[in-house]
C-alpha positions in Angstrom: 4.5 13.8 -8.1 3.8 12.6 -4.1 6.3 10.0 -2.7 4.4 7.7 -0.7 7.2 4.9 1.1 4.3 3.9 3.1 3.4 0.0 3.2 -0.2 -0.3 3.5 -1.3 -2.5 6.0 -2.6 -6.4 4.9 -6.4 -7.0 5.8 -8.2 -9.9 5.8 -10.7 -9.2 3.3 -10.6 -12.2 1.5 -11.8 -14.4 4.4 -14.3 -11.5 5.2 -15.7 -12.1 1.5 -15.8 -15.6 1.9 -17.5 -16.0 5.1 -20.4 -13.9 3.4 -20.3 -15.7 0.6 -20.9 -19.1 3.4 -23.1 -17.1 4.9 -25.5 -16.1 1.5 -25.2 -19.8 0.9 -26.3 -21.3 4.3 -29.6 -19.0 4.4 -30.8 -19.5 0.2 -30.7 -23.5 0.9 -31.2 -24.2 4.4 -28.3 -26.3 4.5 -24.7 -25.2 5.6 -22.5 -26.5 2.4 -19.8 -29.1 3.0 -16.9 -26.4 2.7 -18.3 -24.2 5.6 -16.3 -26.6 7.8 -13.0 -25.1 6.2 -11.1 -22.6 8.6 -8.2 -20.3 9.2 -5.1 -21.0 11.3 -2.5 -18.6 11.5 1.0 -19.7 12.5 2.7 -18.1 15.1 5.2 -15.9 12.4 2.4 -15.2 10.2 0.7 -13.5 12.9 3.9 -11.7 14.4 4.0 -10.4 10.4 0.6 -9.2 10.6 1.8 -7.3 13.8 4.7 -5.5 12.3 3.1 -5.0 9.3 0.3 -2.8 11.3 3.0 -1.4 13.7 5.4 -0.6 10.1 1.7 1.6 9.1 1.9 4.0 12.3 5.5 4.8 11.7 6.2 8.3 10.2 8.8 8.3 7.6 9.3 12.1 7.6 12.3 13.7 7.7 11.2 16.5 9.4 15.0 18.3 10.1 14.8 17.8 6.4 11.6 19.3 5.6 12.3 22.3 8.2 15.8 22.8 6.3 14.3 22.8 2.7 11.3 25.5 4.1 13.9 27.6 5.1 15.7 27.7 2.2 13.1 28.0 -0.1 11.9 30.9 2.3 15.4 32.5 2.2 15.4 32.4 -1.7 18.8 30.0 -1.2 16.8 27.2 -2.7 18.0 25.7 -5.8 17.3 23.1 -7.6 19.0 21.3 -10.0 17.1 21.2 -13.6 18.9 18.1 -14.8 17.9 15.8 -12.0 14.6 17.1 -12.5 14.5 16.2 -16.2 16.3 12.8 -15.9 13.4 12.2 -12.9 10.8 13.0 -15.6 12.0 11.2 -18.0 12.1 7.9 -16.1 8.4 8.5 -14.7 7.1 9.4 -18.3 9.3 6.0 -19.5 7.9 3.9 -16.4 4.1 5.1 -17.3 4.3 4.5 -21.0 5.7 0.7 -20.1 2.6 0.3 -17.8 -0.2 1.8 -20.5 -2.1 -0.9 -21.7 -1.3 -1.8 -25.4 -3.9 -1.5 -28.1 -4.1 -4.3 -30.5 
């Protein structure tokens, strides 16, 4: 089971899709459609946001002390792992997937 605390980064696909759309529109009937006049204005937070958000992606979240420490110990044979916390982990994932399956009727 991977770990993954990684946001992913927001893109604008949506206004990608519906500029197409527009676009598909505009060259079947000739005509650009009254709604091709809409557009997109971004305030000045909500662009900061997009920022950190894309600044938040780069950002390494390993511990890499603590990776170099368990590698050693697993290397030394001192490595031990405690069987309970494993189970009680399994537990909760097998709990959290069942709650997620879809239900047959």
């Amino acid at each position: 089971m991977k770990i993954d605390k990684r946001i992913p980064p927001t893109t604008p696909s949506k206004v990608s899709a519906t500029r197409a759309k527009t676009a598909d529109k505009t060259e079947k009937g000739g005509k650009t459609p009254a709604a091709s006049a809409d557009s997109l204005t971004l305030t000045e937070s909500s662009s900061r946001l997009r920022a950190l958000e894309g600044e938040l992606a780069q950002v390494d979240i390993t511990d890499s002390a603590k990776v170099e420490a368990v590698k050693a110990a697993v290397a030394n044979g001192t490595f031990a792992v405690d069987a309970e916390v494993v189970a009680d982990r399994l537990i909760d994932h097998t709990k959290e997937t069942l709650r997620k399956r879809p239900r047959k009727k």
